[in-house]
N, C-alpha and C positions, 0 to 999 in steps of 0.2 A: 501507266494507265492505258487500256486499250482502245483502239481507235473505235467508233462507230461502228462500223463492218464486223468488226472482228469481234469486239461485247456481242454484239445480236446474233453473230453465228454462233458466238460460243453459248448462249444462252437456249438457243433451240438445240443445239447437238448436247448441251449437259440434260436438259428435260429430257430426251428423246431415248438417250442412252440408261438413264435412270427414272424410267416412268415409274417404277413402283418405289424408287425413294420417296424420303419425306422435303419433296423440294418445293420450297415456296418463296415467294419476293424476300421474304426475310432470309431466309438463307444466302438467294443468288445476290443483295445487295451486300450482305459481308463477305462474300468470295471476290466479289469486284471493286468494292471499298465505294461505293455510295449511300445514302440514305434512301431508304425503303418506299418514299414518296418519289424519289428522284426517276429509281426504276421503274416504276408502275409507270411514270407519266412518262418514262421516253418507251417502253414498249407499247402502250400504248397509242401514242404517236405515232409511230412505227407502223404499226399493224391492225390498227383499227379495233385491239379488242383489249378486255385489261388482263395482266399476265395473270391471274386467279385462276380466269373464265378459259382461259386458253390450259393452261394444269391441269384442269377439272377437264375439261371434252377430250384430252389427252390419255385422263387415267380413263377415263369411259369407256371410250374407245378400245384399248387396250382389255379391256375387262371383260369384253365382249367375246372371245376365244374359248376364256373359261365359262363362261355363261352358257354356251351353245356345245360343247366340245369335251366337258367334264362335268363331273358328276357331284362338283362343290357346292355346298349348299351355300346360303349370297352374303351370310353375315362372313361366312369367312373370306368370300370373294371381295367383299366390303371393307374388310380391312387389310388385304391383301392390298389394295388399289390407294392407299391413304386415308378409306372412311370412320369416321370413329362409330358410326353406329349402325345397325342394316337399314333403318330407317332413313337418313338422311342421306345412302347410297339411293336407295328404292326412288328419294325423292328425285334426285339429282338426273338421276338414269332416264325417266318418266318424264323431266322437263328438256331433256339432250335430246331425246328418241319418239318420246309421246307414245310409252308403254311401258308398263315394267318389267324387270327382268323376268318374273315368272311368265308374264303372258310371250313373251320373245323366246322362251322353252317351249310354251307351248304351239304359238301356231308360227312359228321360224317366218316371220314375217323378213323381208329386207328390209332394212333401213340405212340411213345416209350417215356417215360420219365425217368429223371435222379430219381434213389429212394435215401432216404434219406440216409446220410453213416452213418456209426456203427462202434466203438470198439468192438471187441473182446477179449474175453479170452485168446486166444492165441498171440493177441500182447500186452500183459503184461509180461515184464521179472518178475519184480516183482512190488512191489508197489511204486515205483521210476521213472521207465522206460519201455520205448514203442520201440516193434520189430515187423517191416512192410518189408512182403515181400515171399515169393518173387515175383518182377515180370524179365520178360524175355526179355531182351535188346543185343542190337546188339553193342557192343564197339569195334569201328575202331582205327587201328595200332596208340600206341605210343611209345616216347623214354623217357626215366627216366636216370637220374644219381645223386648220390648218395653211400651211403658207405655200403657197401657190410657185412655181418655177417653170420658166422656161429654157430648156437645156438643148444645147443642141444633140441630135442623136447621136453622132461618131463622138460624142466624149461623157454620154449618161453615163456608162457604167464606171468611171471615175469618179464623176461626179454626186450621181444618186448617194453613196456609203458617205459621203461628210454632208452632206445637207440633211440627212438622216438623222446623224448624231447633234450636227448642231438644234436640231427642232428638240429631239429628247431631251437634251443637256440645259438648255435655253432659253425654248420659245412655248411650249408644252404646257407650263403651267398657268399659262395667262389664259387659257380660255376654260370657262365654268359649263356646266352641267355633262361633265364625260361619261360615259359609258364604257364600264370595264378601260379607266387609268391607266391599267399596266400595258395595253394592247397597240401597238405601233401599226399604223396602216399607211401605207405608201400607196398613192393610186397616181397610176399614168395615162396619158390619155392624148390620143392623134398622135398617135407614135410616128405615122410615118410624112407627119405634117413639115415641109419645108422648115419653117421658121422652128420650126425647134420641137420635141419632147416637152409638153406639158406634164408637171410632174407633180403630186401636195405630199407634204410631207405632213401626217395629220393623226389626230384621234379621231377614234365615233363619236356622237355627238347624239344627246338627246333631241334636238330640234336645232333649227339655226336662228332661233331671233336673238342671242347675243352673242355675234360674233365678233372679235374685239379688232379696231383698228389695225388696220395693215395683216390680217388672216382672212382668207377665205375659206368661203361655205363649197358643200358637191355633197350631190348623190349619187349615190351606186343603185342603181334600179333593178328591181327585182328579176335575178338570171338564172338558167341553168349555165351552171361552170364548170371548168377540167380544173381539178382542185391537186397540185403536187406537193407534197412532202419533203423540207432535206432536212437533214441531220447531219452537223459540221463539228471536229472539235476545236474548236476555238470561240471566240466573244464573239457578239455581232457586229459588235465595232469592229474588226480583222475581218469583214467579208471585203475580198479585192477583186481586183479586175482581172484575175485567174478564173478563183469559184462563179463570179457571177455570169463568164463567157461559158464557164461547162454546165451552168444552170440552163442556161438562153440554148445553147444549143440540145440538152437532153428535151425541153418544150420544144423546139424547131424540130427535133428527130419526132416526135407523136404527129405535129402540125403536118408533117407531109407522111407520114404512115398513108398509104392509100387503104389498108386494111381496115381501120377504124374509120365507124359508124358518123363520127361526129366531124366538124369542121370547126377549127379553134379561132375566134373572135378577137386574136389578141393585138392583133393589129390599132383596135380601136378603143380597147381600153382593157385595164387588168391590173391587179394591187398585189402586193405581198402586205403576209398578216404576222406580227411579231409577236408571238405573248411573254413577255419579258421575265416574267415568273416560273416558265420554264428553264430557264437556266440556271445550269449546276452547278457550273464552277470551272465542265469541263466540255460540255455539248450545249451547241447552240440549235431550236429547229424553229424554221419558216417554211409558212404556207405561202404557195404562189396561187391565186384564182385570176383565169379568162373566163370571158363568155364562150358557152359555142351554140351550133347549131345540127340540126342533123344534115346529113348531107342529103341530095336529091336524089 
């Protein structure tokens, strides 16, 4: 099975190499041995778009040479490019570019295409796993409940991965009215408070008026966040005190970028988000959100 890095690369360099094949999720999931939902949602994940969407502005793009350059009339260009019909290119083309191919004949208008995406160097943790991010998202007010810890700081990140699973395993199902079940949220908080790392190990919660003995209620207030991305192979139970120092440190390398616009909040609070339904069997991915702010 292929590592992270290496599935995603190989999955843009086989699209890239064969754009006028007939490549689609269904294909690339039997050449890599996953189910066709599994793909979708780790490209997805990955790249902020669903692999369909990204094939399709791919062949467009591509399509665009013969359009301007030869003298092919579009139905054949249309299925030259993977479309079955000239009409449902026309359409495609028109909602990509916001004109159709004939009118891009005729007044050679420029327009903007999608360029092909790239791994980098920097989202390699190591040669296991893939860290995407940041990008800048607006997260509106929620409620969480869950069980409340105070950890000292020099030993959270041992500590956070079994208080994690023990709430999963355990404690999880004792409180009523959740919000998206499958979704694990870790929220931290006064990180750098003497007495300890406040830490919940918790669900969303539709309100707090029944919280059950011994869990505690929090809210996350409505923030703009630097929102990261990892992709690991392995369970989420296997996150150790390796991966979680080369997470901490790829966020601490953005936190002092002096190039970027923002200043990251994380000092004072910040959660990672589980969705436990994404996993495959062989890739595990979590969201990390901070607050930030713009800088002065």
């Amino acid at each position: 099975m292929l590592k992270p890095y290496e599935l995603l690369e190989n999955i843009l360099q086989k699209k890239e190499k064969g754009i006028n094949d007939n490549i689609n999720a269904s294909v690339l999931s039997k050449k890599y041995g996953f189910s066709e939902g599994h793909l979708r949602r780790l490209f997805s994940f990955a790249f902020k778009q669903s692999i369909a969407s990204y094939i399709r502005s791919r062949r467009l793009a591509a399509s665009l040479n013969d359009i301007l350059e030869r003298d092919f009339n579009i139905l054949d260009i249309a299925l030259e490019y993977g479309f079955e019909y000239e009409q449902s290119y026309i359409r495609a083309f028109k909602h990509e570019f916001g004109l159709t191919p004939g009118d891009l004949r005729k007044t050679g208008q420029i327009i903007k295409i999608k360029p092909p995406l790239h791994l980098f160097d920097e989202n390699k943790l190591d040669d296991d796993n893939v860290f995407f991010g940041p990008d800048i998202v607006m997260v509106p007010s929620f409620f969480i409940i869950g069980k409340h810890h105070r950890i000292p700081l020099e030993h959270s990140i041992d500590i956070v991965p079994q208080i994690g699973r023990q709430f999963w395993e355990n404690e999880r199902e004792q409180i009523k009215g959740v919000v998206n079940p499958h979704i694990y949220i870790g929220l931290a908080r006064n990180i750098n408070n003497e007495e300890g790392l406040e830490y919940i190990t918790s669900v969303q919660a539709k309100n707090m008026k029944n919280i059950p003995n011994g869990f505690y209620g929090d809210t996350f207030e409505t923030s703009i966040c630097a929102k990261f991305r990892y992709i690991g192979q392995h369970h989420y139970y296997d996150i150790n005190k390796n991966l979680a120092s080369m997470m901490d440190n790829a966020i601490i390398n953005f936190a002092q970028n002096k190039n970027t616009k923002y200043e990251l909040l994380n000092d004072k609070i910040h959660f990672e988000r589980i969705d436990t339904c994404r996993y495959d069997g062989t890739y595990c991915q979590i969201e990390w959100y901070a607050p930030v702010s713009e800088k002065q």
